[in-house]
N, CA, C and O of each residue as an XYZ file, in Angstrom:
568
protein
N       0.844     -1.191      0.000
C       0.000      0.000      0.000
C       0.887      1.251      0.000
O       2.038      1.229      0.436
N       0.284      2.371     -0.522
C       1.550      3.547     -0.831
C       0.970      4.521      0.410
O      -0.138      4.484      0.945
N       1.681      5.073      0.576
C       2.066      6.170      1.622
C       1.247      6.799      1.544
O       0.591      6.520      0.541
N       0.808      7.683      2.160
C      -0.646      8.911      1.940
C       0.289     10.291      1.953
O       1.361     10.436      2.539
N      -0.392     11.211      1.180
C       0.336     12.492      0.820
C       0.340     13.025      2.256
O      -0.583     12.725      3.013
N       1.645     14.032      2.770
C       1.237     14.622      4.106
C       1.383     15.907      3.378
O       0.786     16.733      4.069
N       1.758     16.349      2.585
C       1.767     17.531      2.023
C       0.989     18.151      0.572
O       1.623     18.380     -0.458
N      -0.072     18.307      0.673
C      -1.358     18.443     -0.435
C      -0.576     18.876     -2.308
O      -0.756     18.480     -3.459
N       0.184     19.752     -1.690
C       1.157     20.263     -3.020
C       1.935     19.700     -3.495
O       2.346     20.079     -4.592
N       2.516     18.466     -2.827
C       3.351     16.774     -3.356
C       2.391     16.427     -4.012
O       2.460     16.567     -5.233
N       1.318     15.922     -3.475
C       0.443     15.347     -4.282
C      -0.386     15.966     -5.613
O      -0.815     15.594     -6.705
N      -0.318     17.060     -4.842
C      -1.027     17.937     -6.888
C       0.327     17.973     -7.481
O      -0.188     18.488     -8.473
N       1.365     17.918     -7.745
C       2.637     17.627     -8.450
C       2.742     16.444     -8.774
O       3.722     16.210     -9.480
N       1.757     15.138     -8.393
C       2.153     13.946     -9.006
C       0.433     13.714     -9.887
O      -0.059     12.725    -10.430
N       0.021     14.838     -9.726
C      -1.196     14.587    -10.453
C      -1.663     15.300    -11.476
O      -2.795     15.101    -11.916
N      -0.658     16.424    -12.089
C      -0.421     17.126    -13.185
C       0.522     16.161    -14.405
O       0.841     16.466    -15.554
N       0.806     14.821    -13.552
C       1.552     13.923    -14.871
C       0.647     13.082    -15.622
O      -0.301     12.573    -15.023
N       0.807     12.884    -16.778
C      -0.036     11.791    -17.177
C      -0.375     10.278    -16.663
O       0.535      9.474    -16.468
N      -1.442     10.021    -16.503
C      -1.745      8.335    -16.191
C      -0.533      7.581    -16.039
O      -0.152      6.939    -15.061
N      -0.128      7.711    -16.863
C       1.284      6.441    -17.503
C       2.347      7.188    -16.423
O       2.618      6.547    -15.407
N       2.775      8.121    -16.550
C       4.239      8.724    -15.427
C       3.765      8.667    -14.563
O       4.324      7.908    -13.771
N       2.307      9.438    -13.975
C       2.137      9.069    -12.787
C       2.578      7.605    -11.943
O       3.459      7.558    -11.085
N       1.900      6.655    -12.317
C       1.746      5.650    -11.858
C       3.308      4.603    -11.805
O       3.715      3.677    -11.104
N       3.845      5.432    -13.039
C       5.346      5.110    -12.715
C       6.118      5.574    -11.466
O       6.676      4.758    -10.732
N       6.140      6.884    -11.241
C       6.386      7.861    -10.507
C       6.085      7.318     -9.134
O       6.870      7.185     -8.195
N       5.082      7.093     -9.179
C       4.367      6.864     -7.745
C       4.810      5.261     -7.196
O       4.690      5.088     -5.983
N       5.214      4.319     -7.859
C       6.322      3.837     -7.735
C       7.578      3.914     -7.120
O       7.895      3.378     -6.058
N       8.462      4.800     -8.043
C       9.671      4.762     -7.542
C       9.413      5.704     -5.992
O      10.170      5.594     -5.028
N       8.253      6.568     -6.023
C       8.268      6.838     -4.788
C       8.209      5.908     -3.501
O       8.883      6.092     -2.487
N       7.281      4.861     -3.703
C       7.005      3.370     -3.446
C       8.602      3.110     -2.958
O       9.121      3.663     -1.989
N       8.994      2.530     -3.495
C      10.793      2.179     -3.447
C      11.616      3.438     -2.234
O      11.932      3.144     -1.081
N      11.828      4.865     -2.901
C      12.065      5.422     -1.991
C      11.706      5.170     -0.326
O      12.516      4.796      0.522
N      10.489      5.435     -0.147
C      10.298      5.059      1.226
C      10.346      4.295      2.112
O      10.516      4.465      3.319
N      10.093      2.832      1.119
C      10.749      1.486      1.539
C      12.236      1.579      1.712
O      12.640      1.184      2.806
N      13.185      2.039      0.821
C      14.434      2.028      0.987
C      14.899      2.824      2.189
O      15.889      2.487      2.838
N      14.122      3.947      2.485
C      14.319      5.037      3.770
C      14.114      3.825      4.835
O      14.957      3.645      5.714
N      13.002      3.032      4.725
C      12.656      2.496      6.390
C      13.730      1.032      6.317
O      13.290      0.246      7.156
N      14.396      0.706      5.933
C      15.102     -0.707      6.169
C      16.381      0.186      5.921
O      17.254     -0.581      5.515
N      16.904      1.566      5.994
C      18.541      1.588      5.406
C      18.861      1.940      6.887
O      17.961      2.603      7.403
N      19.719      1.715      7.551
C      19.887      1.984      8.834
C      20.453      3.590      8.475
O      21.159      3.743      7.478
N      20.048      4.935      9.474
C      20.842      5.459      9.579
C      19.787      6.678      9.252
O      19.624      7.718      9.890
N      19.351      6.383      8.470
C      18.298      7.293      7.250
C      17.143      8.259      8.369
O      17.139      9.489      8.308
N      16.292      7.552      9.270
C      16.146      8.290      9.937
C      14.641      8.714      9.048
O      14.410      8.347      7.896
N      13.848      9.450      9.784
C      12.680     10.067      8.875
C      13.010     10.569      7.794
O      14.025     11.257      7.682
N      11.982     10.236      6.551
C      12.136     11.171      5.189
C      11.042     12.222      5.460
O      10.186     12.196      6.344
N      11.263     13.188      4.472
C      10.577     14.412      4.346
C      10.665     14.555      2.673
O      11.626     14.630      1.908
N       8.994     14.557      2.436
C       9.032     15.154      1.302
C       8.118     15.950      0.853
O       6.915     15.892      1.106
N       8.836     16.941     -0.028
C       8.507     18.342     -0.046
C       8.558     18.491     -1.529
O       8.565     17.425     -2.144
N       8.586     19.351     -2.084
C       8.728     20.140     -3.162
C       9.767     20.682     -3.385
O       9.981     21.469     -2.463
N      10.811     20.708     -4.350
C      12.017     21.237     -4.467
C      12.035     21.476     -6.233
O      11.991     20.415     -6.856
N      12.087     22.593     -6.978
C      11.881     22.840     -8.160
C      10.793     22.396     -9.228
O      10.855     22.217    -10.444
N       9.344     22.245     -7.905
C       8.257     22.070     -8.395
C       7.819     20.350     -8.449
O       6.686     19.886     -8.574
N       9.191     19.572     -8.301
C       9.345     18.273     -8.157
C       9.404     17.428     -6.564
O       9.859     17.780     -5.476
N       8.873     16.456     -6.924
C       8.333     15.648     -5.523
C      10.258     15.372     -5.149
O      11.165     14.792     -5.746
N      10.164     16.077     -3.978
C      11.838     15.451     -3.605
C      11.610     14.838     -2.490
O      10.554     14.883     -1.858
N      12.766     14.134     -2.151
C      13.176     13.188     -0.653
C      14.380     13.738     -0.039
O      15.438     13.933     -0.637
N      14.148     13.981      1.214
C      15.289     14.541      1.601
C      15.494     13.991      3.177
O      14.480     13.518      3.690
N      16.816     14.015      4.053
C      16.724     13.186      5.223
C      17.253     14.529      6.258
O      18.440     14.822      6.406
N      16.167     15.210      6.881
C      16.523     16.292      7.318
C      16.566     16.549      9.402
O      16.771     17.523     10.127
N      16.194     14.816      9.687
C      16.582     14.475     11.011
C      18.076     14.072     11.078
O      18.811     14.344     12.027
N      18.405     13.466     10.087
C      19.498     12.477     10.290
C      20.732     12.947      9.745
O      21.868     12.624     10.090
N      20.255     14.029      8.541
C      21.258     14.629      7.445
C      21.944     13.880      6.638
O      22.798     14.390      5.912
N      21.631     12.235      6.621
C      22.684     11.228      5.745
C      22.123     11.388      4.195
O      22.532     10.534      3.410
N      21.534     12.052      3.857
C      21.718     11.711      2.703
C      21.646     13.117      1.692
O      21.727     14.261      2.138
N      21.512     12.844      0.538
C      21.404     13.752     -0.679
C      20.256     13.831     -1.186
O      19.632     12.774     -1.292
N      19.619     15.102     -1.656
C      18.514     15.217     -1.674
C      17.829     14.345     -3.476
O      18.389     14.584     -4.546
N      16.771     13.536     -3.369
C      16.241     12.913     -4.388
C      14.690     13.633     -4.909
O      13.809     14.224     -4.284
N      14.840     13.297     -6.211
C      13.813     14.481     -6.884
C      13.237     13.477     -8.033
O      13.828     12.736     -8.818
N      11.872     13.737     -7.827
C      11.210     12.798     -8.853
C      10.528     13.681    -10.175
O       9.778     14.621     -9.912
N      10.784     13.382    -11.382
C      10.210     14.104    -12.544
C       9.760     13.144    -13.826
O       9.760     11.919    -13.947
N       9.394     14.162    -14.688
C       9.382     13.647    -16.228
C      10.963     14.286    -16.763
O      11.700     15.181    -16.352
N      11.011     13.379    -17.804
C      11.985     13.717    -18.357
C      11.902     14.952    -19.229
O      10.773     14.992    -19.718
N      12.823     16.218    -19.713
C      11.992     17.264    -20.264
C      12.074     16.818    -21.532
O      10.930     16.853    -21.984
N      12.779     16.442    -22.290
C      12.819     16.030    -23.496
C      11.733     15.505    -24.063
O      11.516     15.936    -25.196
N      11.102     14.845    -23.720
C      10.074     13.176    -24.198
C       9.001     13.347    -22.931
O       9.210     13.404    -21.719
N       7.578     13.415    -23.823
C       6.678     13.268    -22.796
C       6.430     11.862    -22.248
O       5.602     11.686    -21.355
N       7.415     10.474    -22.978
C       6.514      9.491    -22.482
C       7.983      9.098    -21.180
O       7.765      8.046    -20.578
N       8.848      9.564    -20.913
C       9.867      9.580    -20.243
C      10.154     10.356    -18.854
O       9.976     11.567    -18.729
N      10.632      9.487    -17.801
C      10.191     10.189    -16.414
C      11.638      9.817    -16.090
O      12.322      9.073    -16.793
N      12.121     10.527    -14.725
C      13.659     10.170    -14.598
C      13.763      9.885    -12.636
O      12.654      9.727    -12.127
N      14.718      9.840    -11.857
C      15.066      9.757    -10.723
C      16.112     10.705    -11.005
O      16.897     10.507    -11.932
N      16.198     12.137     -9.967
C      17.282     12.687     -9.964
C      17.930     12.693     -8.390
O      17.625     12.409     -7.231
N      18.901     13.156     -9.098
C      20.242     13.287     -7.979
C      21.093     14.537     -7.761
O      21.432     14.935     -8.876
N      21.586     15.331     -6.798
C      22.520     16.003     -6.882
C      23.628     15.837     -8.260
O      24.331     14.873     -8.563
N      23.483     17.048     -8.874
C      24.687     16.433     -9.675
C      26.173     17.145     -9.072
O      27.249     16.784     -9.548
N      26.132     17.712     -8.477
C      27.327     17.841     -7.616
C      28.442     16.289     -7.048
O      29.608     15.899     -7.083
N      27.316     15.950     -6.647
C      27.977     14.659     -5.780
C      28.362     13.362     -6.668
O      28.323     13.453     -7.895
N      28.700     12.267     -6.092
C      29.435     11.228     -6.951
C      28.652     10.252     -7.552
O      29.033      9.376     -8.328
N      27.055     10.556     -6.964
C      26.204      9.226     -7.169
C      25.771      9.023     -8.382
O      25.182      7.944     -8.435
N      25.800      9.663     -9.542
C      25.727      8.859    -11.024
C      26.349      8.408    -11.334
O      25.912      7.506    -12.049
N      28.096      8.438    -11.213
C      29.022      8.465    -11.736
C      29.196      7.011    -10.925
O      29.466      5.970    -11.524
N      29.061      7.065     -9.923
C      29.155      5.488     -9.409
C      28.254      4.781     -9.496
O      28.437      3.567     -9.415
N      27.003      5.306     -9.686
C      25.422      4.073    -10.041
C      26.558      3.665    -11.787
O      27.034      2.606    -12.196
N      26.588      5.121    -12.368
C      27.559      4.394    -13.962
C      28.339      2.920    -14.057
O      28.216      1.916    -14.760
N      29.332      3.401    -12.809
C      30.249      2.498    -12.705
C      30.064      1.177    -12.209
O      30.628      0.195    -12.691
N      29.059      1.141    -10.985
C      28.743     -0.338    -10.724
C      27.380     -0.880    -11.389
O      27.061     -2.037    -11.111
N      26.608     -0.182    -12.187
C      25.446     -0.559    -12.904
C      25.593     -0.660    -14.627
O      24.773     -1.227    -15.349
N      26.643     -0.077    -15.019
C      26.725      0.173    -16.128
C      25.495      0.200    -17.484
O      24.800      1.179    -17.756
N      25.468     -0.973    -18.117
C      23.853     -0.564    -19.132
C      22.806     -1.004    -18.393
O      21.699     -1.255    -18.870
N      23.116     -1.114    -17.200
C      21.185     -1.000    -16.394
C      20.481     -0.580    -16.230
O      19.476     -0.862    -15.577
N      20.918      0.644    -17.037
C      20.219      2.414    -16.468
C      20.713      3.294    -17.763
O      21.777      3.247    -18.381
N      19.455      4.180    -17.962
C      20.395      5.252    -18.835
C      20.391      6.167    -17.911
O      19.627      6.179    -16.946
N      21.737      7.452    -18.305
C      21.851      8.132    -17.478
C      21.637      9.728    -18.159
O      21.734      9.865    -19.379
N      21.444     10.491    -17.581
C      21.569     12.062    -17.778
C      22.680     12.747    -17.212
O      22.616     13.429    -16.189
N      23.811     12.530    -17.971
C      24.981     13.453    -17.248
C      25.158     13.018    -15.888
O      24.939     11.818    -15.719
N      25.586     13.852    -14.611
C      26.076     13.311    -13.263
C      24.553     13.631    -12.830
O      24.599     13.798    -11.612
N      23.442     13.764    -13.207
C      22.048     13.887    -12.308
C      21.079     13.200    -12.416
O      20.218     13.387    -11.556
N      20.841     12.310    -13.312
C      19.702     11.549    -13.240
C      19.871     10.088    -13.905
O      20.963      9.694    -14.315
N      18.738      9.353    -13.972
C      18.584      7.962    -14.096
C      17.465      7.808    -15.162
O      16.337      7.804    -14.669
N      17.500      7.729    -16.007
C      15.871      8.184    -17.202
C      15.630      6.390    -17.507
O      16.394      5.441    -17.680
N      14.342      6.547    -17.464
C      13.266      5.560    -17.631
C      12.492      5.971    -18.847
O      11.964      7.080    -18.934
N      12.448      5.270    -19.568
C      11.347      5.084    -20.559
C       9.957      4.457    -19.909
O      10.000      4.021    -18.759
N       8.659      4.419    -20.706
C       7.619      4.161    -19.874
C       7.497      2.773    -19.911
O       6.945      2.275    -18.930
N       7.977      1.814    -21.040
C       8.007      1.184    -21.390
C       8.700     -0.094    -20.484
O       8.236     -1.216    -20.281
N       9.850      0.441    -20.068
C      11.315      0.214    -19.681
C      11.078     -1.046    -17.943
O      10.819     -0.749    -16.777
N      11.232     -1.868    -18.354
C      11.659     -3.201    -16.891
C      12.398     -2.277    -16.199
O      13.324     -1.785    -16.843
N      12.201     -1.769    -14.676
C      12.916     -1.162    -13.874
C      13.353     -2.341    -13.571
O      12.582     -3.290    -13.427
N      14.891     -2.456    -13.408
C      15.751     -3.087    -12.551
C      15.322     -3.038    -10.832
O      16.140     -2.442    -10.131
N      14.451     -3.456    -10.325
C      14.511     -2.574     -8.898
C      15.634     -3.219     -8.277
O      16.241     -2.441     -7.541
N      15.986     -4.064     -8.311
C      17.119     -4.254     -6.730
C      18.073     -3.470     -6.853
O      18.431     -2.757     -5.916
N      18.873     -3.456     -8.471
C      19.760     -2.326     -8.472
C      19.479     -0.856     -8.185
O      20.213     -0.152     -7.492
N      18.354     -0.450     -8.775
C      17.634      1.054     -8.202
C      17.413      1.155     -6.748
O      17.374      2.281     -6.250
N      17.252      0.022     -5.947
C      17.147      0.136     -4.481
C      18.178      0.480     -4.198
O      18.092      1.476     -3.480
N      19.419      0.114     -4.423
C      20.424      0.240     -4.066
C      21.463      1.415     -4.480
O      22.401      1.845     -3.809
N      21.047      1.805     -5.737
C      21.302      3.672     -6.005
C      20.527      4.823     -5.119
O      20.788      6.023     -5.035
N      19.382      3.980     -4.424
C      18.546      4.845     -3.511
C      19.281      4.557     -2.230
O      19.748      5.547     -1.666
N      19.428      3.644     -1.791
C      20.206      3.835     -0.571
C      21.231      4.721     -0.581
O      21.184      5.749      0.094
N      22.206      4.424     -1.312
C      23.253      5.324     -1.516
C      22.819      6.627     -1.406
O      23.224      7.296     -0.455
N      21.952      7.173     -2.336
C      21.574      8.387     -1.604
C      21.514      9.084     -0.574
O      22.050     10.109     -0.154
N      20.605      8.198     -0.157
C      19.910      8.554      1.141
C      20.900      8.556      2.263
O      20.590      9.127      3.308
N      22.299      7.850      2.117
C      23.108      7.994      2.973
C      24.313      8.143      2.548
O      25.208      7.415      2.977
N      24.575      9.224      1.526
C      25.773      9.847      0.924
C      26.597     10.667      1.904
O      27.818     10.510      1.914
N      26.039     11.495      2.691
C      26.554     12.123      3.367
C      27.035     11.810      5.065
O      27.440     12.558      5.956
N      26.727     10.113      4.987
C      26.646      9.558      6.474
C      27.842      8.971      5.446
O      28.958      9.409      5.727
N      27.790      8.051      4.301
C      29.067      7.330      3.814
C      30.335      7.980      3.891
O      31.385      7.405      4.181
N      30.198      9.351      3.591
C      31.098     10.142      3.151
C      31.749     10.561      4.341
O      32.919     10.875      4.124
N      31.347     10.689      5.678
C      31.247     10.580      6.966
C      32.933      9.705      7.503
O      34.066      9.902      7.942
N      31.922      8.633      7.024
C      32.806      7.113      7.625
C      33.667      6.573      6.511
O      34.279      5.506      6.472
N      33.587      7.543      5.608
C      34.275      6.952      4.002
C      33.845      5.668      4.333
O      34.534      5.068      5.159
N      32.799      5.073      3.847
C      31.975      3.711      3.931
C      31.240      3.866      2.529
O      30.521      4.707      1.990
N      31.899      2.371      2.148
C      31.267      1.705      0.805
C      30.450      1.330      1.092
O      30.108      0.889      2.189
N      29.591      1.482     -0.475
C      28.483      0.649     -0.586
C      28.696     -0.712     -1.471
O      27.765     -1.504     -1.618
């Protein structure tokens, strides 16, 4: 069962997408939150709105990097998972996922609508997230 909106303006942001992204979308949000409650460390998520996009952010705990859910702008039938592109986490989802994922430069993860999500590997680019800044901490691999 999926999470209930606590913030009314998350939820009108996942309901301005079409049928098809939505329901994708609402998904990987699915995943996100699951990945927040089993990653040790993570601590409450909070999600808010950050450039009009449903983001995740860990603002008890501070371990992680903030995650942002969209369409892709290019292609209406295309939705993505973003990331800081500052930080290292595409560049290493690249490196240990290689063609499992397409990528957008150092910030995102693009999905076609079409597209078999890998989830165990995407769980595991979400963890990383979520505790980039606790890894980076303890210089601790994932």
């Amino acid at each position: 069962m999926a999470k209930d909106f606590d913030d009314p303006k998350v939820e009108a942001a996942f309901n301005v997408f079409s049928p098809a992204v939505k329901k994708k979308l609402m998904r990987l949000r699915k995943l996100i939150f699951e990945v927040a409650e089993k990653t040790e460390g993570v601590g409450e998520l909070e999600e808010t709105l950050k450039w009009g996009q449903p983001s995740y952010l860990t603002p008890q705990s501070k371990s992680g990097s903030t995650i942002r859910l969209g369409r892709e702008k290019k292609t209406q039938g295309d939705y993505a998972i973003y990331f800081k592109c500052q930080t290292t986490l595409v560049p290493t989802f690249r490196e240990q996922f290689q063609d499992k994922f397409r990528y957008e430069g150092n910030r995102a993860i693009l999905f076609r609508i079409d597209d078999k999500v890998p989830v165990r590997e995407l769980k595991r680019c979400i963890a990383m997230a979520l505790t980039y800044h606790l890894r980076k901490k303890k210089s601790v691999q994932f």
